[in-house]
C-alpha positions as CSV (number, residue, x, y, z in Angstrom):
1,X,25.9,-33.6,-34.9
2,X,23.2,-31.0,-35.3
3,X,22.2,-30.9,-31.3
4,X,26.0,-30.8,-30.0
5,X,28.6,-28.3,-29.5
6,X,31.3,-27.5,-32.2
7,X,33.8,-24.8,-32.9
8,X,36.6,-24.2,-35.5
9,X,39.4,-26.7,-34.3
10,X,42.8,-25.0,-32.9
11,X,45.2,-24.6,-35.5
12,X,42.6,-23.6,-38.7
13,X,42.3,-20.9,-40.0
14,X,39.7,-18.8,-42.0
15,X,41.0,-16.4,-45.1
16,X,38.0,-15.1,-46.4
17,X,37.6,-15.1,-50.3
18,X,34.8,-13.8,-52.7
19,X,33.3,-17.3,-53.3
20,X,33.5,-18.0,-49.2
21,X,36.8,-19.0,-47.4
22,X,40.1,-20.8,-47.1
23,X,40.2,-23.1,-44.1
24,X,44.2,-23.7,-43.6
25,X,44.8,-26.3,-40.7
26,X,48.5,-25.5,-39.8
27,X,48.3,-28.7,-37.5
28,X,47.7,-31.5,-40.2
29,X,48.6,-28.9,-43.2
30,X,44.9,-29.5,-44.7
31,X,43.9,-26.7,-47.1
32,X,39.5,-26.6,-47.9
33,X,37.5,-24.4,-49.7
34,X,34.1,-23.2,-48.1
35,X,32.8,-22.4,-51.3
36,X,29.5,-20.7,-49.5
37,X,29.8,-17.4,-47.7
38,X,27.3,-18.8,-45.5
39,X,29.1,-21.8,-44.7
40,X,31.6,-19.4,-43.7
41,X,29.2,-17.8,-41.3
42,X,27.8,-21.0,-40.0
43,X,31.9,-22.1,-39.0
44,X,32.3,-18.8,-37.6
45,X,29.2,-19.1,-35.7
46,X,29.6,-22.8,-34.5
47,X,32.0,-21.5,-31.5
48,X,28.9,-19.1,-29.7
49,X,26.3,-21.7,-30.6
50,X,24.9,-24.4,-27.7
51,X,24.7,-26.4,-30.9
52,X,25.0,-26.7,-34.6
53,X,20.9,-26.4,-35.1
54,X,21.4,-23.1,-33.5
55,X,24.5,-21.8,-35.3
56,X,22.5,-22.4,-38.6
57,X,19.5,-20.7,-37.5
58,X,21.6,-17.7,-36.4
59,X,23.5,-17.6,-40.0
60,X,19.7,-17.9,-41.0
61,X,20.3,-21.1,-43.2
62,X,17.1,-22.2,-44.5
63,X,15.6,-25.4,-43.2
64,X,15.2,-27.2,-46.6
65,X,18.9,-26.6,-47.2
66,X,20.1,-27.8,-43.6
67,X,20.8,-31.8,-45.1
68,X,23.7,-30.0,-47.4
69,X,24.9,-28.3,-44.5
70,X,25.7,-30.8,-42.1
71,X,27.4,-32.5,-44.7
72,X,29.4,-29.8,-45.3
73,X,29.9,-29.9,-41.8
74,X,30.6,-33.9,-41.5
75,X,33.3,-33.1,-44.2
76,X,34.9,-30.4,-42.1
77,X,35.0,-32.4,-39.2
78,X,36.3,-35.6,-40.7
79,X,39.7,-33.2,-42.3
80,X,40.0,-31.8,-38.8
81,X,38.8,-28.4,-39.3
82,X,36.2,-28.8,-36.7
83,X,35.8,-30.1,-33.5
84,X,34.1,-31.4,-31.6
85,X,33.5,-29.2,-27.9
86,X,32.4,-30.2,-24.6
87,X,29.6,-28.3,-23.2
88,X,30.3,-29.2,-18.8
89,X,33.4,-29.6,-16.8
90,X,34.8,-32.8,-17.0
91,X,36.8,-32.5,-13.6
C-alpha cells in the first residue's frame, strides 16, 4: 500500500469535526470516524500524492508513527472509503 496510488473513493465524503472527520460513503451507506485531524489530512492528500509514503510525508506524519497510519489506511480501504487509483492509461 505505502508505494501506490490512492484517493478518497467516489461517493465518500469528508465532514470535518473537532476530533478529525466523518467519512459518509453514500454508495455502501458506511459512516467512519477519522478520529485524527491528521488522518484527515493524509485522506485529503492521498488524491495529489504519486503514493501513500508521499501523502504522509506531505501531511508531515512522523516516521515512527507511519505503522498506525497505514492501518488506519487498510481499514479505510477495506469499508470502501478509499481506493485504490491507477497511475498509466490502461487503453
Amino acid at each position: 500500500m505505502i508505494d501506490e496510488p490512492w484517493a478518497l473513493a467516489g461517493g465518500v465524503e469528508l465532514r470535518p469535526e473537532p476530533f478529525g472527520a466523518l467519512a459518509y460513503n453514500f454508495t455502501n451507506r458506511r459512516l467512519t470516524f477519522l478520529k485524527s485531524t491528521r488522518l484527515v489530512d493524509v485522506v485529503r492528500g492521498l488524491a495529489a500524492a504519486p503514493d501513500v509514503r508521499t501523502a504522509l510525508t506531505r501531511a508531515e506524519v512522523p516516521d515512527r508513527e507511519w505503522p498506525t497510519y497505514l492501518e488506519a489506511l487498510g481499514g479505510l480501504a477495506e469499508t470502501q472509503m478509499i481506493q485504490h487509483r491507477s497511475t498509466r492509461d490502461d487503453s
